[in-house]
C-alpha positions in Angstrom: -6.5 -118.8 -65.6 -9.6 -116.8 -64.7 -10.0 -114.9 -61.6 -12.4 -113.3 -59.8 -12.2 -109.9 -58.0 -14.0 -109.3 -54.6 -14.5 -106.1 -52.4 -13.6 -107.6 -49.1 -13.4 -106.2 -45.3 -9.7 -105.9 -44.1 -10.5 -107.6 -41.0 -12.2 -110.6 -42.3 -10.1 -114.2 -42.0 -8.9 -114.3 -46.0 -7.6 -110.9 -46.1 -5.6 -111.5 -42.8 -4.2 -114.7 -44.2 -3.1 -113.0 -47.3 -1.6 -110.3 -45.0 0.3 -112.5 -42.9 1.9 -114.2 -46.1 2.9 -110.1 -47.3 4.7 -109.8 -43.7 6.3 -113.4 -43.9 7.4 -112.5 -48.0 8.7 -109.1 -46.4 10.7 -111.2 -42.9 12.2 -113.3 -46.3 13.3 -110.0 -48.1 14.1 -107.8 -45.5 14.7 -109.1 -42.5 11.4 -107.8 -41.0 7.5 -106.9 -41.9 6.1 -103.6 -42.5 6.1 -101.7 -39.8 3.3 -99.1 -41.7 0.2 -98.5 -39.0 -2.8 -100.0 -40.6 -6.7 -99.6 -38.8 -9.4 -101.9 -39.7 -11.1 -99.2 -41.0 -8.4 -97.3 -43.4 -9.7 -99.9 -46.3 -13.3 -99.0 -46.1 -15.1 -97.5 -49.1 -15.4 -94.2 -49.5 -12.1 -93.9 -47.6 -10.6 -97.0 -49.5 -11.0 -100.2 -50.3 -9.4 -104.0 -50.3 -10.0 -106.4 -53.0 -9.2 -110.3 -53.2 -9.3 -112.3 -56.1 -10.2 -115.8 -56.2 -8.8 -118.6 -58.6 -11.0 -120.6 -60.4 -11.4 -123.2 -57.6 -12.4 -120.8 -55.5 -9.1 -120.4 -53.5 -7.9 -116.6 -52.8 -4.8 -116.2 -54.9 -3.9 -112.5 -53.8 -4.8 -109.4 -52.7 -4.4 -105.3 -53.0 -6.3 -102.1 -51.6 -5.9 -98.6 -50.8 -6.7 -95.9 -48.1 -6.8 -92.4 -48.0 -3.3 -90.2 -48.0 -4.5 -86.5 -48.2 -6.0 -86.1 -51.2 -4.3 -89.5 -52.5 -5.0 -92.9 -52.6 -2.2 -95.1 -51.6 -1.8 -98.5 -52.4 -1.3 -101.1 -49.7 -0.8 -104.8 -49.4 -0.9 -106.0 -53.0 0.3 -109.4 -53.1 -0.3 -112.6 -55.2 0.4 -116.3 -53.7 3.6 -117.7 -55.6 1.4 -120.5 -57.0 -0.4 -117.7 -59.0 2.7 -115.8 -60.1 3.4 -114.4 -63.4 0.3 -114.7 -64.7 -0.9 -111.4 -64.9 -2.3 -110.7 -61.8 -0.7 -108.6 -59.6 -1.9 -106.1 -62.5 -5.3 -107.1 -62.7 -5.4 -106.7 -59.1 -3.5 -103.1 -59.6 -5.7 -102.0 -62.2 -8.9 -102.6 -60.0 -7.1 -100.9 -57.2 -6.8 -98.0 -59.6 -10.3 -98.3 -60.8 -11.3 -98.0 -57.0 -9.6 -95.5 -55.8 -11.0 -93.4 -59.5 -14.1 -94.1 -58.7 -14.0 -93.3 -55.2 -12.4 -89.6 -56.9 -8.9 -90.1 -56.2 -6.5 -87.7 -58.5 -3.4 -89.8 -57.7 -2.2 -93.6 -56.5 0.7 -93.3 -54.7 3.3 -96.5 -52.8 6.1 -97.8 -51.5 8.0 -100.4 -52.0 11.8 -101.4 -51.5 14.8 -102.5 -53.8 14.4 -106.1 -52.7 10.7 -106.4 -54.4 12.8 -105.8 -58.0 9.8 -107.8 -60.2 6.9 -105.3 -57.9 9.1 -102.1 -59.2 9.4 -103.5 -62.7 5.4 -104.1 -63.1 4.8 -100.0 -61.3 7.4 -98.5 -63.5 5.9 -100.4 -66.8 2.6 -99.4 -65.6 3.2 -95.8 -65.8 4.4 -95.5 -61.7 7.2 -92.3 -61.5 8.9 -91.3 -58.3 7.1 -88.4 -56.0 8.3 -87.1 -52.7 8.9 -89.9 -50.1 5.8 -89.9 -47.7 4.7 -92.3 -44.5 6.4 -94.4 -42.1 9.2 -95.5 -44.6 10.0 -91.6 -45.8 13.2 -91.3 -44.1 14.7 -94.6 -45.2 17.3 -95.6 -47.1 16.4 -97.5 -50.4 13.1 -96.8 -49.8 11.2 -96.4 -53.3 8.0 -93.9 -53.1 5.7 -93.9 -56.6 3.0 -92.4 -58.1 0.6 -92.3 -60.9 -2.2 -89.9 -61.8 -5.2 -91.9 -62.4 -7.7 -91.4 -65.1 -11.4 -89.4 -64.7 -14.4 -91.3 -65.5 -14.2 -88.2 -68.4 -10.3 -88.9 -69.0 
C-alpha cells in the first residue's frame, strides 16, 4: 500500500478525528487519555509540525507531529488506524516527523510513551530511540517511558 504524507493544521477536522481515536486507544490501554497540554498552535512550522498520511483511496490512515521542547523536538500524537497496521507506517510517518523536526534544525527528537503501547516501544527502540531524563506532564510517573534520538544534519 502507498501512502501519501500531508503537512496539516492541528486544528483542522482530520487531524482531530485521528486525535480523538489516540485518546480513545489510550481510555482502552490505560484507563484514561493523555492528559499532556496541547495548543493549536504548538504544531505549527517553524515551532513544529503535524503530518497525516492518506491511503490510496484517499482516506487518512494516521497521523504524527512535533512541537518545540527547549531546544528539542518532541514527538506527539503518532498513531496509525488498526486497518493500516503493520504495514510500515507508523515508521514512515516517524521518519517524516524526524525529517521535520531536522529540517526545522532540531538536534534531538524526544517522547513518551507507556509500557501498555509494547509494539510503539519496540518500533522507537529498533529505530535507534534510548532513554533520556523523564520530561513533561508524565515525568513523575510510574512506568512512564521517556526516549530520545539525535537526529541527523542536512550535513550528517
Amino acid at each position: 500500500m502507498q501512502y501519501t504524507l500531508s503537512r496539516t493544521r492541528f486544528d483542522s477536522p482530520v487531524a482531530q478525528t485521528l486525535c480523538a481515536e489516540i485518546q480513545e486507544e489510550y481510555v482502552r490501554r490505560y484507563g484514561g487519555g493523555d492528559e499532556t497540554q496541547l495548543g493549536e498552535d504548538d504544531f505549527h512550522p517553524p515551532n513544529g509540525d503535524f503530518i497525516v498520511a492518506y491511503d490510496e483511496a484517499g482516506e487518512p490512515a494516521g497521523c504524527g507531529g512535533w512541537r518545540t521542547h527547549g531546544e528539542d523536538a518532541e514527538m506527539k500524537r503518532v498513531y496509525v488506524r488498526e486497518t493500516a497496521r503493520r504495514r510500515g507506517l507508523a515508521r514512515l510517518l516517524v521518519a517524516a516527523v524526524e525529517d521535520s523536526a531536522a529540517a526545522a534544525g532540531r538536534k534531538r527528537v524526544i517522547l513518551e510513551t507507556g509500557p501498555r503501547q509494547p509494539e510503539a516501544v519496540a518500533m522507537y527502540e529498533a529505530l535507534g530511540y534510548l532513554p533520556v531524563t523523564p520530561f513533561g506532564h508524565y515525568a513523575c510517573t510510574d512506568g512512564s517511558l521517556h526516549l530520545g534520538k539525535e537526529l541527523r544534519s542536512e550535513r550528517g
